[in-house]
C-alpha positions as CSV (number, residue, x, y, z in Angstrom):
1,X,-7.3,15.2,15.7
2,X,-4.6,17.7,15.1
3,X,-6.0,20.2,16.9
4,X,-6.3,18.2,20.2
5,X,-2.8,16.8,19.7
6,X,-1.2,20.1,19.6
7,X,-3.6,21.6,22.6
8,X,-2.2,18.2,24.2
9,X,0.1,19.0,26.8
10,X,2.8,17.6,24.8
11,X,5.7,19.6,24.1
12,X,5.8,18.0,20.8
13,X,3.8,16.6,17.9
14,X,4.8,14.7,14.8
15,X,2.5,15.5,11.9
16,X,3.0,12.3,9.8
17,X,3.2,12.0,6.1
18,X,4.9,8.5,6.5
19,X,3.8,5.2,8.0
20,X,0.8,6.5,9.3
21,X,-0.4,8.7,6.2
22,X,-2.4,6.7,3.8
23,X,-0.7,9.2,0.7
24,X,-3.7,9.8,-1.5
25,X,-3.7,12.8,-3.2
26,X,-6.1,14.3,-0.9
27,X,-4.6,13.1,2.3
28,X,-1.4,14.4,1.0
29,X,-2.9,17.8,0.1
30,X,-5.4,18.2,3.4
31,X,-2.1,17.4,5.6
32,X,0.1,20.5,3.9
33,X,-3.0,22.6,4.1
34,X,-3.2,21.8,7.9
35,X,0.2,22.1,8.4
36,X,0.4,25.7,6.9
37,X,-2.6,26.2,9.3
38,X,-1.3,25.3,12.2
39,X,2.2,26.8,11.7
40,X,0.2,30.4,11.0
41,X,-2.4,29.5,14.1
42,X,-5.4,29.4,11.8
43,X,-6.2,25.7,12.2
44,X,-9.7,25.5,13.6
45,X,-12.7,22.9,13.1
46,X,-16.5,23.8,13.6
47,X,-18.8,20.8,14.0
48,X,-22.6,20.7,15.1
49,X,-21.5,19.2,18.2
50,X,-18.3,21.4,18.7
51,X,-15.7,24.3,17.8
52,X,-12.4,23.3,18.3
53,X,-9.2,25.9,18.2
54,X,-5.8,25.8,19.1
55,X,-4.9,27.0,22.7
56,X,-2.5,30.1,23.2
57,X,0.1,27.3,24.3
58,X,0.6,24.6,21.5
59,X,3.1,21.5,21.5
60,X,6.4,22.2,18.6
61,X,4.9,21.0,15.6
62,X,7.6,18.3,14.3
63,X,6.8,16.9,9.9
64,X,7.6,13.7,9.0
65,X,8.1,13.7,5.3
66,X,7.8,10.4,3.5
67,X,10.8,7.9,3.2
68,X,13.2,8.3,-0.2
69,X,11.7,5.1,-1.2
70,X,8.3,6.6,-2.3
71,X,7.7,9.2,-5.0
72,X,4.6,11.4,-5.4
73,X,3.3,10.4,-8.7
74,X,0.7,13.5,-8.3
75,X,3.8,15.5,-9.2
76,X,6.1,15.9,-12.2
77,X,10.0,16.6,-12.3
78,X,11.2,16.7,-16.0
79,X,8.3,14.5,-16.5
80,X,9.4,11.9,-13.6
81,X,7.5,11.4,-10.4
82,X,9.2,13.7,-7.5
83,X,11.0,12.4,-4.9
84,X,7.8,12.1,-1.8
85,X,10.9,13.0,0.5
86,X,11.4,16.1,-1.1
87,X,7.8,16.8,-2.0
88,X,6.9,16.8,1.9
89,X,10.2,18.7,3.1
90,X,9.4,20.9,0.4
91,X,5.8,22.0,0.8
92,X,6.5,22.1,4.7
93,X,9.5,24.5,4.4
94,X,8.0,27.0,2.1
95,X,4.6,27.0,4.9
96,X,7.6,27.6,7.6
97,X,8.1,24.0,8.9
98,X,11.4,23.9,10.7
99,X,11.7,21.0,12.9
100,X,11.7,17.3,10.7
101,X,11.3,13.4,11.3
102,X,13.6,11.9,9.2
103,X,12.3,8.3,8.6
104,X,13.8,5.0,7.0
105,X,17.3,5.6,7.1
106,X,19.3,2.9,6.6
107,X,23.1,5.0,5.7
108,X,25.5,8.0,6.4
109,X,25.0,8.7,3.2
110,X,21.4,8.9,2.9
111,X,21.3,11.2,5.8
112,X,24.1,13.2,4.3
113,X,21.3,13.5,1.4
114,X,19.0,14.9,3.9
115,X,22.3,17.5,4.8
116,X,22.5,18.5,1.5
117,X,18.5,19.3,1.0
118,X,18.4,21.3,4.3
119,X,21.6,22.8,3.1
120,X,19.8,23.8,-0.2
121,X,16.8,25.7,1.9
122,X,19.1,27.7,3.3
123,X,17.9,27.9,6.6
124,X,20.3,27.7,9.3
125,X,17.7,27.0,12.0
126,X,16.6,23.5,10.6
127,X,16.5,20.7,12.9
128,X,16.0,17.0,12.9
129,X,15.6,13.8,14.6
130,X,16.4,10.8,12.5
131,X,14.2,7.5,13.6
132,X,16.4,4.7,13.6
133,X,14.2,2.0,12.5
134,X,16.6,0.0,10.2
135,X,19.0,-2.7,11.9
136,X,21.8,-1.2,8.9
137,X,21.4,2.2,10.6
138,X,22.0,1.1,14.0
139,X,25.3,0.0,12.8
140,X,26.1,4.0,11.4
141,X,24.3,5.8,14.1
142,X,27.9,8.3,15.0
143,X,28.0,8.5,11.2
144,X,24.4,9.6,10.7
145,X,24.6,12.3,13.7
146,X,28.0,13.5,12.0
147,X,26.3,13.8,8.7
148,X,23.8,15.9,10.2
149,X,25.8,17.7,13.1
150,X,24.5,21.0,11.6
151,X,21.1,20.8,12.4
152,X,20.7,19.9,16.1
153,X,20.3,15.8,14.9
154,X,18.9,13.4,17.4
155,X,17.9,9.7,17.2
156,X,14.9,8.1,17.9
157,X,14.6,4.5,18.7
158,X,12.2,2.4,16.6
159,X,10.3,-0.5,17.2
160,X,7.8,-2.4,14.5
161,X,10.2,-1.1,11.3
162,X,13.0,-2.0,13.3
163,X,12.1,-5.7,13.6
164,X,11.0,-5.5,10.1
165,X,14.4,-4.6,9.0
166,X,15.5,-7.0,10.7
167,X,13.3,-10.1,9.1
168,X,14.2,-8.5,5.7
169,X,18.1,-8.1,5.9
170,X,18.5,-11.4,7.1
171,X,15.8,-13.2,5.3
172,X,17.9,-15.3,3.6
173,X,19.6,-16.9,7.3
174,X,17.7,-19.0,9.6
175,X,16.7,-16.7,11.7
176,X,13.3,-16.6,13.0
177,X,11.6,-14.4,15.0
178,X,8.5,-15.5,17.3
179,X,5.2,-13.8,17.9
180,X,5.8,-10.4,17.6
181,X,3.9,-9.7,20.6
182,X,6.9,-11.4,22.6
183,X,9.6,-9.0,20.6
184,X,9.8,-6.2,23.0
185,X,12.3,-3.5,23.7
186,X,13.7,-6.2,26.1
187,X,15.0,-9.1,24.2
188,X,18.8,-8.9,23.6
189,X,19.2,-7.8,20.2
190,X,16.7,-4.6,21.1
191,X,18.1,-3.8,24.7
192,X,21.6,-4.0,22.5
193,X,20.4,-1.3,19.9
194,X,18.3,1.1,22.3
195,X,21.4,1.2,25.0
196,X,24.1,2.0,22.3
197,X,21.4,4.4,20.6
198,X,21.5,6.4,23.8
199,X,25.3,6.4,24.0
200,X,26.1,7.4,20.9
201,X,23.3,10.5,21.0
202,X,25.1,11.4,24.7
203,X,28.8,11.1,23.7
204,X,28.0,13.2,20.7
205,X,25.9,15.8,22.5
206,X,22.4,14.6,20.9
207,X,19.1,13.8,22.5
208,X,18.0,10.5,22.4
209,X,14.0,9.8,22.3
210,X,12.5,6.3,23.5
211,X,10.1,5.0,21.5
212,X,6.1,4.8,20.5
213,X,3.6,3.6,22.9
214,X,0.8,2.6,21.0
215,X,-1.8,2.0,23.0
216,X,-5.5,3.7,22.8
217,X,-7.1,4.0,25.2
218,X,-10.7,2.5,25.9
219,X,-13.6,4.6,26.9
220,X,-16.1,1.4,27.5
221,X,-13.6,-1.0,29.5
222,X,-11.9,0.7,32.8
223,X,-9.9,-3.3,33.3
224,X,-8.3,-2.7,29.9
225,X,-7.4,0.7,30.7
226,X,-5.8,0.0,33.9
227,X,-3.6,-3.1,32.9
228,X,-2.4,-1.3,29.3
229,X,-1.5,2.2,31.2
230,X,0.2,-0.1,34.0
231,X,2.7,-1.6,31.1
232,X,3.3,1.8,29.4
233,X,4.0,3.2,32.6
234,X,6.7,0.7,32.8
235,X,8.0,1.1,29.6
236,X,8.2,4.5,29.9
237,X,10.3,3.8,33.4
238,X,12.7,1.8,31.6
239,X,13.8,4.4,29.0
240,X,14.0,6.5,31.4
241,X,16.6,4.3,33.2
242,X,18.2,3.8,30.3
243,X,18.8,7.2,29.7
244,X,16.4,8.3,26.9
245,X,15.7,12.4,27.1
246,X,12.3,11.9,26.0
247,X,9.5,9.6,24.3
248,X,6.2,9.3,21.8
249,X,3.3,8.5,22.7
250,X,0.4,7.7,20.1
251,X,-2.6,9.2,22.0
252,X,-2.9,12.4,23.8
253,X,-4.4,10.6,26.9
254,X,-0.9,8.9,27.4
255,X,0.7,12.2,27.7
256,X,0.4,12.5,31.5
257,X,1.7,9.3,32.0
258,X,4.6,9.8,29.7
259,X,5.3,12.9,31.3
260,X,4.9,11.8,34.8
261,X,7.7,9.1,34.4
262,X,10.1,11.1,32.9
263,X,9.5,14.8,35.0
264,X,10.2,12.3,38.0
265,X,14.1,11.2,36.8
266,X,14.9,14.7,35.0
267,X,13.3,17.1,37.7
268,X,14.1,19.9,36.4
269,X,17.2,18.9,33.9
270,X,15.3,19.5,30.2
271,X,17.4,16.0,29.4
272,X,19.9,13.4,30.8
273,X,22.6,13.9,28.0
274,X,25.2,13.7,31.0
275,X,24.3,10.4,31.7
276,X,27.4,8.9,28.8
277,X,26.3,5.1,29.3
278,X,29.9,4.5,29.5
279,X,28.5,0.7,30.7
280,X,27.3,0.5,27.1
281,X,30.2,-1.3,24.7
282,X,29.2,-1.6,21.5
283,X,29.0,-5.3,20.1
284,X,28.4,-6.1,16.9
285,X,27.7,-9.8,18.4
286,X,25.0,-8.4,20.5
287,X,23.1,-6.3,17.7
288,X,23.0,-9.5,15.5
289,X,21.6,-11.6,18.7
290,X,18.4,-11.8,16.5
291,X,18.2,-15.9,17.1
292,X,18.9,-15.5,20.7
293,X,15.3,-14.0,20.9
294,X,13.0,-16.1,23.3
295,X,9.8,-17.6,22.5
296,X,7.6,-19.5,20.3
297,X,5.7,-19.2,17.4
298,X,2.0,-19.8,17.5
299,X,-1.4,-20.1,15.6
300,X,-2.7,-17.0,17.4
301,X,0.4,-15.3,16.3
302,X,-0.4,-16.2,12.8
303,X,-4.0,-15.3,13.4
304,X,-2.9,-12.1,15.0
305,X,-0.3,-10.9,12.2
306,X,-3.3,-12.1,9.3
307,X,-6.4,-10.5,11.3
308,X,-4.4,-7.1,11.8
309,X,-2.8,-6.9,8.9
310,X,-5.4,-7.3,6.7
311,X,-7.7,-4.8,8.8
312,X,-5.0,-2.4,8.8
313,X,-4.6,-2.4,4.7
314,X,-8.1,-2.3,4.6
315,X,-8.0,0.8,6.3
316,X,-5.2,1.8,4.4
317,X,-6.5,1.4,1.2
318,X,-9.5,3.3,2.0
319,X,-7.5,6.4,2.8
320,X,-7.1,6.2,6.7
321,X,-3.1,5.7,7.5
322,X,-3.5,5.5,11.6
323,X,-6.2,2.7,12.5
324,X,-7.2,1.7,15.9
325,X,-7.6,-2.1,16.1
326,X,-7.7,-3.9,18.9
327,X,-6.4,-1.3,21.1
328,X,-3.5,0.1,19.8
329,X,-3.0,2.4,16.8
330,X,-1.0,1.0,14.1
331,X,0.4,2.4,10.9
332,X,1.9,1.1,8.2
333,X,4.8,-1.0,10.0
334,X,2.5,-3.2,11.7
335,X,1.7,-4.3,8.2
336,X,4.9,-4.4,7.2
337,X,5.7,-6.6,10.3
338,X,2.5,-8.9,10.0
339,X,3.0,-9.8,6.3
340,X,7.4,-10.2,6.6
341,X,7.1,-12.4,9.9
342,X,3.4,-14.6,8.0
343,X,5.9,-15.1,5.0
344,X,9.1,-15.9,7.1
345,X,7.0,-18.5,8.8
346,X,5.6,-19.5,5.9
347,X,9.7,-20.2,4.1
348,X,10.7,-22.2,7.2
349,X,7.6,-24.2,7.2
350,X,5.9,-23.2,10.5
351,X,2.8,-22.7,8.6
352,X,1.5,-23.8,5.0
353,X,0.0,-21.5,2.6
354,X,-3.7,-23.1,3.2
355,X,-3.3,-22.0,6.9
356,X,-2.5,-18.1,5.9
357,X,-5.1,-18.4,3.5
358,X,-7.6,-20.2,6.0
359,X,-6.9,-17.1,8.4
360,X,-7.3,-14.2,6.0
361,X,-11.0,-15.7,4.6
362,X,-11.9,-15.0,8.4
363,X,-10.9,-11.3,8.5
364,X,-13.7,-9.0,8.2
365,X,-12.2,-7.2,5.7
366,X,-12.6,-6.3,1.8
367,X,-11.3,-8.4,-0.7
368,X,-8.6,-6.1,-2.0
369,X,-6.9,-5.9,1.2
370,X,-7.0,-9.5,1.7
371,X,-5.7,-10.2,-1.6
372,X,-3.0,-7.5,-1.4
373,X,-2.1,-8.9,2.1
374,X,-1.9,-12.3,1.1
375,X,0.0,-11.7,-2.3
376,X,3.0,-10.1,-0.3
377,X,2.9,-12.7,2.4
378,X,2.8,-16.0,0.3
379,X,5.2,-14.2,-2.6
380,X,8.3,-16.4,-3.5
381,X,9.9,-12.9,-2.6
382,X,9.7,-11.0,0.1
383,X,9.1,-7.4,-1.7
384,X,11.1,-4.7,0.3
385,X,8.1,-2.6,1.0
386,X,4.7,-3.0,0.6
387,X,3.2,0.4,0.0
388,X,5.3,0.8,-2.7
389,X,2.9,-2.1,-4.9
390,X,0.3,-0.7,-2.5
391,X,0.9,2.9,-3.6
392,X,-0.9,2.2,-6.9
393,X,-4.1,1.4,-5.5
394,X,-4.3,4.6,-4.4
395,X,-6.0,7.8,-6.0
């Protein structure tokens, strides 16, 4: 998989020890080793079937280390669990990583912790892009960039984690979100916090990169193909409007499209930072436009955030951190999403604990991930994230 995504065409792939790592030991240990690998251009794969090897032209290998909530428990300090944060950065600096994914921000100062580890490395050519992925950080996005104005910061605009902030900052207001299928990039309080994301980057001289599309493609159904490439195409063509220098993708057949949309607005401009969005005023009204959001909430959105949420921790717990189901990889914030919007629902009485419950005895799923799933979503409290109870079930 790492192979083909660097041979991809992309100019850029994010090898993930976050939200779409599940961190056991050996995970953690296989990614490092193939990290080193591909930095020294040794990675390589022989199969009965194949040989695979990395082309002569790559795509910039970008690390995402885990967030500074997690620890690696593998890994002593003074007899404490290390910081996973540092772990990651760590082992990927020393093996000559020099480009990071800085994920879960959610202040100045955190990033300014970030400063101050790059600062200890001592390598002047570090660079970063921070994912903004927490509503708290969209509120400190000049202060996060100054914070990291040594290192060539950008911001990246988050989707799934972002929503999920959302639900858990506020969890204690009344407001509620609907299906998350109907909480696109669009809705006000998004369209407030993408557009502002891309005039802060351009005022301060940073890049600013558009967001995930998730979808994987299908080799068996040509229909499901056509209609899912047709509404990535026009996500991609609204970032583009909006500004954005650049964009994810989760699978390497997306890259054409990806890079169709976007060679057609830059031409030959490597970004759009002239583009200041001076349209753009920032509103702390419109950030916070979260009950504004339109639509409803429904059974098969409760079906939906059970049925993927349990087959996703299912997946998780069995060491695979990027799933495909139903189409679309997810990681670990499309758990986090399913479970915070099934117990929302579940506070303000949409749904009754028998319904979740009715739901997750469909799932085809082991029981550990149902009861895991369900433990989170029907807890009096909504814990802040679930790998970190999740973590433990891990070797």
């Amino acid at each position: 998989m790492m192979i083909n995504a660097l041979n991809s065409g992309a100019r850029v792939f994010m090898a993930d020890f976050e939200d779409a790592n599940s961190p056991t030991w050996a995970n953690v240990v296989q990614g490092h080793v193939n990290v080193r690998d591909a930095i020294r251009r040794e990675l390589a794969l022989d199969t009965p079937e194949k040989s695979y090897r990395l082309n002569d032209e790559i795509a910039t290998l970008l690390i995402r280390p885990r967030g500074w909530h997690m620890v690696e428990r593998h890994h002593l300090v003074d007899g404490e669990p290390v910081s996973a944060s540092l772990f990651d950065f760590g082992l990927a600096f020393f093996h000559g990583a020099r480009y990071f994914y800085l994920p879960k921000l959610e202040s100045h100062l955190e990033a300014r912790l970030w400063a101050d580890a790059f600062a200890l490395a001592g390598d002047p050519d570090l660079r970063c892009t921070v994912l903004i992925e927490t509503i708290v950080a969209a509120f400190e996005m000049e202060e996060i960039l100054y914070e990291l104005r040594d290192y060539g910061c950008a911001l990246n605009a988050g989707r799934w984690d972002y929503i999920f902030s959302a639900i858990k900052k506020f969890r204690t207001r009344d407001w509620v979100l609907p299906d998350r299928v109907q909480v696109t990039m669009t809705v006000p309080f998004m369209r407030a916090y993408t557009e502002l994301l891309v005039r802060t980057c351009h005022r301060r001289g940073a890049h600013a990169i558009g967001g995930m599309a998730a979808f994987i493609p299908s080799r068996k159904d040509p229909e499901v193909n056509r209609v899912a490439l047709a509404r990535v195409r026009e996500d991609k063509e609204r970032e583009a409007a909006q500004g954005f220098d650049g964009t994810w993708v989760a699978h390497p057949d997306l890259v054409p499209v990806a890079t169709e949309v976007f060679d057609s607005v830059l031409g030959d401009r490597p970004n759009q930072i002239e583009r200041l969005r001076e349209d753009v005023v920032p509103d702390e009204a419109a950030l916070l436009s979260i009950p504004e959001t339109p639509g409803e909430i429904t059974r098969q959105g409760l079906h939906t955030n059970v049925s993927v949420g349990i087959r996703y921790l299912d997946a998780w717990l069995h060491g695979v951190g990027a799933a495909a189901i139903d189409n679309l990889m997810e990681d670990a914030a499309t758990a986090e999403i399913s479970r915070s919007q099934v117990w929302q629902w579940v506070k303000t009485g949409h749904f009754t604990p028998e319904q979740v419950r009715a739901e997750a005895a469909q799932v085809e799923a082991g029981d550990e991930a149902k009861e895991l799933f369900l433990g989170l979503a029907l807890a009096e409290e909504l814990e802040d994230f679930l790998t970190l109870p999740a973590y433990t079930r891990l070797e």
